[in-house]
C-alpha positions as CSV (number, residue, x, y, z in Angstrom):
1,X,0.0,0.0,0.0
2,X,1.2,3.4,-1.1
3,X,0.2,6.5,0.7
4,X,0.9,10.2,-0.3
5,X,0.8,12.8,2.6
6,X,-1.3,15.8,1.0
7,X,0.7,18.6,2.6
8,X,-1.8,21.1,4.9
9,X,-3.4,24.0,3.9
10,X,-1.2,27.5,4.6
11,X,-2.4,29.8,6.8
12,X,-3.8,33.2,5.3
13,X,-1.7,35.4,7.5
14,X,1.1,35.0,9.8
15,X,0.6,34.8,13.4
16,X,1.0,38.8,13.9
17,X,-1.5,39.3,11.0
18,X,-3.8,37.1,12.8
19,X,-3.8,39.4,15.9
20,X,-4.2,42.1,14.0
21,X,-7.0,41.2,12.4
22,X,-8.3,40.0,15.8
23,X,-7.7,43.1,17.5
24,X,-9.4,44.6,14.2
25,X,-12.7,42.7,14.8
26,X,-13.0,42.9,18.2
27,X,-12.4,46.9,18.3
28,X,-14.9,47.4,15.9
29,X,-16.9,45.1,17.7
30,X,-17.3,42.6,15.0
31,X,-18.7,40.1,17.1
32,X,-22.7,37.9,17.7
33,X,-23.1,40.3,20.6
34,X,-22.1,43.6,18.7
35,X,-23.4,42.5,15.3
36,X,-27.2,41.8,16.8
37,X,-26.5,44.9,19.0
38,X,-26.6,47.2,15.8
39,X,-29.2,45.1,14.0
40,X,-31.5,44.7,16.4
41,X,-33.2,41.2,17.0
42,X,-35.8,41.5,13.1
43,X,-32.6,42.3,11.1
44,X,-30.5,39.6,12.7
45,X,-33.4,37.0,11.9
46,X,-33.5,38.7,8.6
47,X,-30.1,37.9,8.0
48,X,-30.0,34.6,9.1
49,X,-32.7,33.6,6.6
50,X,-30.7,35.7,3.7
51,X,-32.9,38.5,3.8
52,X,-30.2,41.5,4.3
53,X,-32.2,44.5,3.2
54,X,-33.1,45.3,7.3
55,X,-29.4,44.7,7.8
56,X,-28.2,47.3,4.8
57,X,-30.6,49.9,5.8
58,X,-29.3,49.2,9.9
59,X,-25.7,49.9,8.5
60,X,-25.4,53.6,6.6
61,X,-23.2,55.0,9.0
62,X,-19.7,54.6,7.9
63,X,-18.2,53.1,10.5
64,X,-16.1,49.8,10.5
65,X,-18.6,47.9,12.5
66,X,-21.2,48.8,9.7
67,X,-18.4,48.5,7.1
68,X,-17.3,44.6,8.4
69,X,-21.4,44.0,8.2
70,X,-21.9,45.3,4.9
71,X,-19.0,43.6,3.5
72,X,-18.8,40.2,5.4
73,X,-22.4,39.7,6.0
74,X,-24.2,41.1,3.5
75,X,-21.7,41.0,0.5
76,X,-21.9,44.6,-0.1
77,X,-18.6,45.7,-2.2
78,X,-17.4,48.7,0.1
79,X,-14.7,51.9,-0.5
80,X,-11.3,51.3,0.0
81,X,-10.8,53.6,2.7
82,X,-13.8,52.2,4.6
83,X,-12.3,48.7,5.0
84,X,-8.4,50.1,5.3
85,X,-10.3,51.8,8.4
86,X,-12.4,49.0,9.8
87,X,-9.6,46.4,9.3
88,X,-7.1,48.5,11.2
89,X,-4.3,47.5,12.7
90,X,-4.2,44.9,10.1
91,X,-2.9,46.2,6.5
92,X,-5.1,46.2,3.6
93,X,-1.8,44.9,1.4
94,X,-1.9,42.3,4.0
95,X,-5.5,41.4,4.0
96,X,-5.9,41.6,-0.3
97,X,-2.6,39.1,-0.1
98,X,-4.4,37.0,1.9
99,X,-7.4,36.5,0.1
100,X,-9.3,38.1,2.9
101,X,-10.6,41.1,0.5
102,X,-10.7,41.4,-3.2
103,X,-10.9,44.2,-5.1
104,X,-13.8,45.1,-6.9
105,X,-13.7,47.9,-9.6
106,X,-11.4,51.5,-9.5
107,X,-12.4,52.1,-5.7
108,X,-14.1,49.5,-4.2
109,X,-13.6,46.2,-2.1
110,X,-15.6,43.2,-1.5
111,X,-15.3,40.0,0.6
112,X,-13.0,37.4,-0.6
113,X,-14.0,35.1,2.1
114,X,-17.0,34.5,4.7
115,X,-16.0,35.7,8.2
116,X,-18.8,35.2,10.4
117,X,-18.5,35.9,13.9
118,X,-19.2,32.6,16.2
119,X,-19.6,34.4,19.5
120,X,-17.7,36.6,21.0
121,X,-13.9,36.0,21.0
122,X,-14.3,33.7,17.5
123,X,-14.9,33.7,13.7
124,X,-15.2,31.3,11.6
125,X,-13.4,32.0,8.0
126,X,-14.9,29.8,4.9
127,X,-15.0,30.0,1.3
128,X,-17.3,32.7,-0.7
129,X,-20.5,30.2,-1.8
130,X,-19.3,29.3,-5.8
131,X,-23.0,31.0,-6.7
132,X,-21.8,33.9,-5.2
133,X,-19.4,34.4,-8.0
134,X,-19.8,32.9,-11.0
135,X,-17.3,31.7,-13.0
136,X,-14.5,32.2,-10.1
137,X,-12.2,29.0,-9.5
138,X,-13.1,26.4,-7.0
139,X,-12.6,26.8,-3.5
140,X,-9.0,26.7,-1.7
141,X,-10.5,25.9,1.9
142,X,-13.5,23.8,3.2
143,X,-16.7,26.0,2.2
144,X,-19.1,26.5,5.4
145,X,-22.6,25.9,5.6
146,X,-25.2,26.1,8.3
147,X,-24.7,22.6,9.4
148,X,-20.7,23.6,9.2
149,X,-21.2,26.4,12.4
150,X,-23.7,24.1,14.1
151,X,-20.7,21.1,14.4
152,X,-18.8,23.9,15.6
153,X,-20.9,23.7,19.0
154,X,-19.9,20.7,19.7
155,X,-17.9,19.6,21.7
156,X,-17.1,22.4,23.9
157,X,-14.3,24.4,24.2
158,X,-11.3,24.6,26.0
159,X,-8.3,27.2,26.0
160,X,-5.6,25.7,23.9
161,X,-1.9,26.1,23.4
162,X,-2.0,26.3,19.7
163,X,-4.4,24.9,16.4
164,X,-4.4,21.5,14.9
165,X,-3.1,21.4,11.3
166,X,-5.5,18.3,9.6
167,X,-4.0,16.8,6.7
168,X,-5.3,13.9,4.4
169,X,-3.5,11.0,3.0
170,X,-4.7,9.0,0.4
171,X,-3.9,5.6,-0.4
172,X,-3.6,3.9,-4.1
């Protein structure tokens, strides 16, 4: 039997990237508690059935809580400056290199993944839905789904040293 290690996936930032983008989130309060805080409880249900006019019209103000909405959530393409601001401390070079953003035309951004907060302290980063852009290549990472942030429940957390790296082997 003959088995080929598939090597890991590579992270999309390095560890101080990651804390930036952290301290990025949480600052702007990017978070279950913050986002349903600005929404208020019939745009948050609005949202979660894919309904995100309540959640556009809750989010005019310009700021990068409203920005990471618009943009993550609700797949709004979104000024430059806005999301240089709302991802601040981490750079937009940085964040456009990692696949994070994309750009979008002259002076626009849009979401180059989902980043959905999971509470308040994680997020949980998946793959744009392929109908969400046609004709763009197929996935790099695991694409999330409904049932994907439900399996994250369980089992329950504990604080951890580090992250596991999965990898796949596959046998001929």
């Amino acid at each position: 039997m003959v088995t080929e290690d598939i090597p890991p996936p590579q992270p999309l930032l390095d560890l101080t990237g990651i804390d930036q983008l952290r301290e990025a989130l949480t600052s702007a309060g990017y978070t279950s508690t913050g986002i349903a805080a600005r929404l208020g409880p019939a745009a948050t249900a609005a949202l979660a059935r894919g309904d995100q006019r309540a959640a556009l019209r809750a989010t005019t103000g310009g700021d990068p809580l409203s920005t990471l909405i618009r943009l993550f959530l609700c797949a709004q393409s979104e000024p430059v400056d806005a999301v240089a601001e709302a991802l601040a401390p981490l750079p937009l070079p940085a964040a456009l290199a990692a696949g994070l953003v994309e750009q979008h035309g002259d002076n626009l951004v849009r979401q180059g993944v989902d980043l959905v907060a999971y509470g308040d302290g994680w997020w949980v980063v998946a793959d744009v839905p392929a109908a969400a852009r046609p004709g763009r290549p197929p996935p790099r990472h695991c694409p999330a789904s409904s049932g994907s942030y439900g399996t994250a429940t369980w089992p329950p957390r504990s604080p951890a040293g580090g992250s596991i790296s999965w990898s796949a082997t596959r046998r001929s």
